[in-house]
C-alpha positions in Angstrom: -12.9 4.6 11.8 -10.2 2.1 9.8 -6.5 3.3 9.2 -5.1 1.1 6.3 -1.8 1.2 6.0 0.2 -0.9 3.2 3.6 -0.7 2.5 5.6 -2.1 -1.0 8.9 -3.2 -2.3 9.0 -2.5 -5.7 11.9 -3.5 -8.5 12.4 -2.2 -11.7 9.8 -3.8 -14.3 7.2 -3.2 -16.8 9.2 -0.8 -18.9 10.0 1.5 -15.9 12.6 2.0 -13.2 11.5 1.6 -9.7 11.7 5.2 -9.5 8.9 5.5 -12.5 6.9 2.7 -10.8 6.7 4.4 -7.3 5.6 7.8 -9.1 3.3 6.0 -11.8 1.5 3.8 -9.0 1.6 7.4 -6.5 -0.3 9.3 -9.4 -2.5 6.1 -10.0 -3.3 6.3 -5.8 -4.0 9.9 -5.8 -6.7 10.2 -8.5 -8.8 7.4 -6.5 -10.6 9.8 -3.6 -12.5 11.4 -6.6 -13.4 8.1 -7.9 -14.2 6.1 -4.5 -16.4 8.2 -2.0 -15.8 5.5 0.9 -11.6 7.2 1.3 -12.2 9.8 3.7 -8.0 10.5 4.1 -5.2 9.3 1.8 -1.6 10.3 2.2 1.5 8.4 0.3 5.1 8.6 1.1 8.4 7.5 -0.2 11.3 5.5 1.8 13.8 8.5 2.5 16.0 6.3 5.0 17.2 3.4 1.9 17.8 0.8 4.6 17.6 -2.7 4.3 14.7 -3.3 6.6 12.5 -0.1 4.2 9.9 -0.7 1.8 9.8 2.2 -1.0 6.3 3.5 -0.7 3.6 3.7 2.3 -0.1 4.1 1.5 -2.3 5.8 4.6 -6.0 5.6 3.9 -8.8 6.2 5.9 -12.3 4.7 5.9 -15.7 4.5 8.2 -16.0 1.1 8.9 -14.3 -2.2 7.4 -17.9 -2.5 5.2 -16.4 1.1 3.6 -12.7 -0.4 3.4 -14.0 -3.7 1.9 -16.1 -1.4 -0.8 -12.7 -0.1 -1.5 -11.0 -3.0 -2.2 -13.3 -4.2 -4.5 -13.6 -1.2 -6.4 -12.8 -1.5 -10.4 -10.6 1.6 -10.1 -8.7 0.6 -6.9 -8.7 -2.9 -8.6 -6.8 -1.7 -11.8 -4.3 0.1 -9.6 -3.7 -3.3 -7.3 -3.4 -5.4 -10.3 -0.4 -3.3 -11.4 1.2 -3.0 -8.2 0.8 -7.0 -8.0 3.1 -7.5 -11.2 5.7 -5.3 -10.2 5.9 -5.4 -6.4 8.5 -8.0 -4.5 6.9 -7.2 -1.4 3.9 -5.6 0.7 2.7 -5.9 4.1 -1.1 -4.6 5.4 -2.1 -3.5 8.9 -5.4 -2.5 9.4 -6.0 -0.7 12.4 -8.9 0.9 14.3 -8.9 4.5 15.4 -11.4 6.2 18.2 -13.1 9.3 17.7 -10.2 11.6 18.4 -8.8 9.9 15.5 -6.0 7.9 17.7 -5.0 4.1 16.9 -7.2 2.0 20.0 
């Protein structure tokens, strides 16, 4: 199994407040599981410690195999969502990580 884990700066933008964005883009996140079968586990959370080293929102998804993660990516729903996030994001980093059966990171 594939943890993928994404965290984003964001800055006001696009008509909203970063405070909009990370609640518009959250909502946008959550509906996706219904759309793309391949997410087997999402969770999203907010910065709560504001220091200078935090990003504002962390994405946690879940997939089979990289083949299901790369299906994801590629998806015209997920793509809508990552082509808003792109105009109003000032940062992001990726890990991808794998997990064993007991769902630990190897």
């Amino acid at each position: 199994m594939i943890e993928h884990v994404v965290m984003w700066r964001f800055a006001d933008g696009e008509g909203r407040t970063k405070e909009e964005i990370c609640a518009y883009v959250k909502e946008r996140l959550l509906a996706l599981p219904a759309l793309i079968p391949e997410i087997k586990f999402m969770q999203i959370g907010r910065d709560v410690s504001g220091t200078d080293m935090s990003y504002d929102m962390m994405l946690v998804t879940r997939f089979e195999s990289l083949e299901a993660l790369h299906t994801y990516k590629v998806h015209p729903d997920h793509m809508a969502v990552s082509q808003y996030v792109k105009k109003v994001r000032t940062a992001r980093v990726v890990l991808d990580a794998e997990l064993d059966g007991e769902g630990n990171l190897i």
